[in-house]
C-alpha positions, 0 to 999 in steps of 0.5 A: 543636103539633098543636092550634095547626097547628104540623104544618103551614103555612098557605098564606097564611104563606108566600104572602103574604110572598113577593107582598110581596117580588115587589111590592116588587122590582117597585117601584109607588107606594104611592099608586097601587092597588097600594097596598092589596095592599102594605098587605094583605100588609104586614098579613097578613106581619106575623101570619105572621112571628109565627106562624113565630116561635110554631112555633120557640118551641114547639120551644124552650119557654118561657122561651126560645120568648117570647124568639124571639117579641119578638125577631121583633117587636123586628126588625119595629119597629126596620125599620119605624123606620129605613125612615121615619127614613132621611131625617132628617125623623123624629126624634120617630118611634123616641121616639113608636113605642118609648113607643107600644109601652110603652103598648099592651103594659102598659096595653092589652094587659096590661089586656084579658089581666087582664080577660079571665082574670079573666072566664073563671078568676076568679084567675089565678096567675104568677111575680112574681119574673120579673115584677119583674125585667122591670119593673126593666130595662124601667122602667130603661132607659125612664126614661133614654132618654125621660125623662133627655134632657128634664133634661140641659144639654149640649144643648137640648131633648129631645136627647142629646149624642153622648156621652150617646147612646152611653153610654145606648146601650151601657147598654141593651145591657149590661142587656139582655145581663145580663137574657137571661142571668138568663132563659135561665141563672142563675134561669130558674126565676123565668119558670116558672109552671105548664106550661113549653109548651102542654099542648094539643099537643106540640113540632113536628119539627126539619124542621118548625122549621127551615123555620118559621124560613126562613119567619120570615126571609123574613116578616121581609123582607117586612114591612121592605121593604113598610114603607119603600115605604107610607112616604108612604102612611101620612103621607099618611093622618095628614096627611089625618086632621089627627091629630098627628105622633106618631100615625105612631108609634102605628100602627107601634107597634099594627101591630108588637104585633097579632099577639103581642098576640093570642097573649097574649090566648089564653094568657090565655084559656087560663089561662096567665097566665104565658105571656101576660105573659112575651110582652107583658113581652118585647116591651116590653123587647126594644123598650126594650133593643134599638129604641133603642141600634140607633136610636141607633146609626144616628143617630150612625153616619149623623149623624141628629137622634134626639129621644128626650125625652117631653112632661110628658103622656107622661111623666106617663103613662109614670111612672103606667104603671110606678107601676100595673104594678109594684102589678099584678105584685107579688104573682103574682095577678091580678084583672079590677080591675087590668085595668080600670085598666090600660085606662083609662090606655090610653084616655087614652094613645089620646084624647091620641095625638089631642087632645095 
């Protein structure tokens, strides 16, 4: 797309990835002044794993091209996750990062999205059947995982047995396998509303999306490897905050979401709802239906303790999260009412992520 510089690279796109990996090859403490410059290409490989990913979806279309996109996020969270949980001290994080990410995309997001159209185009239209299917594997799966562990007996607490574990792991892939099979086959049609593509600009050239997506992969890496080595920094930092442990997830979560959450917020200010919702909704199921049997499998394959129960307020949060999206998304229009009362669950998600 000629209007969004799918033409051509941006100098920092591919720079920024590449001093990420020579950093880390060249293996500095994270605490020492090459902190901030690890923290400054982590940040900035982040956006351009997602820009890379934007030029391959615009080659592939919608619904395929938000498909590239949350997968590109999903890698992201899942390698930060695992690089922090290496050490078997981290339990709660994959359940605080996963349940994070659910509510930054479908209250904060969703609800600066709905604020913004409304702002801007009054009404906004898109396809409720696609709506409605994301919001049933993504409710489904999310209940089982943090939800169910809390009300089992085969183990105390907040945990799956390993058997439970597996089977809600191989559960959420199954689902996952049947959704992306109604996305891209069976009733691709229901994820359409309006343009397909961005009607600014026209799809960029194979050479141009195959090093797009070489540059991906190589930001992909970057990002992975810049995350396992600010590791301490970043605990350090909520430690220094007197903040909960839980917050490290809502960081990894908002860091990870950023860049799409963006290229949600312009489809939306461009009047393309549809496509806005397609990369928030997305995210979150590829989070849900992709983080956790991966997470899961590296706890059972590595022996790790995985807490994937949420607390009475997170559940509380979660379940109220599911009941006001679903009512959103039911009839295909949207209103800066709807926006609103998704931000102000999103408040309280960030008020208690500090005051629990």
């Amino acid at each position: 797309m000629a209007g969004h510089g799918h033409d051509k690279t941006p100098w920092w796109a591919w720079l920024f990835p590449a001093l990420g990996v020579a950093i880390v090859l060249a293996n500095p403490d994270a605490l020492s002044p090459f902190g901030i410059a690890m923290a400054l290409a982590l940040g900035i490989s982040v956006f351009a794993s997602v820009l890379h990913a934007e030029v391959v979806a615009a080659r592939t279309g919608e619904p395929y091209g938000t498909l590239v996109l949350a997968i590109a996020v999903t890698v992201i969270e899942t390698g930060l996750i695992l690089s922090l949980m290496a050490d078997g001290e981290h339990p709660e994080l994959a359940r605080d990062s996963v349940f994070a990410s659910i509510m930054i995309a479908l209250n904060g997001i969703v609800g600066l999205a709905l604020v913004l159209g409304g702002a801007r185009h009054f009404e906004q239209g898109f396809a409720a059947r696609g709506a409605s299917a994301f919001l049933t594997v993504v409710i489904t799966i999310s209940v089982l995982a943090l939800v169910l562990p809390n009300y089992t007996t085969s183990t105390p607490g907040p945990y799956f047995s390993s058997r439970q574990l597996l089977f809600v792991c191989v559960m959420a892939l199954i689902t996952y396998g049947v959704f992306l099979f109604v996305l891209t086959v069976r009733h691709r049609n229901d994820f359409l509303h309006g343009h397909g593509i961005d009607p600014e600009g026209a799809r960029p050239s194979l050479a141009r999306t195959g090093l797009a997506f070489a540059l991906m992969l190589l930001s992909l890496t970057a990002v992975v490897l810049l995350a396992k080595k600010m590791a301490p920094a970043l605990e350090a930092g909520v430690a220094w905050l007197e903040a909960p442990k839980s917050l490290t997830g809502v960081v990894i979560a908002a860091l990870v979401l950023m860049p799409e959450g963006v290229s949600a917020l312009r489809a939306a200010a461009r009047n393309q709802m549809q496509m806005a919702l397609n990369l928030t909704l997305g995210s979150v199921l590829a989070c849900i239906g992709l983080t956790i049997p991966v997470v899961a499998g590296f706890s059972l394959w590595t022996n790790t303790p995985l807490q994937l129960g949420l607390d009475p307020s997170g559940m509380v949060l979660l379940l109220l999260t599911f009941m006001v999206s679903t009512l959103t998304l039911a009839n295909g229009r949207t209103t800066v009412l709807q926006g609103a009362v998704h931000l102000m669950i999103f408040g309280t998600f960030l008020v208690l992520s500090f005051q629990p």
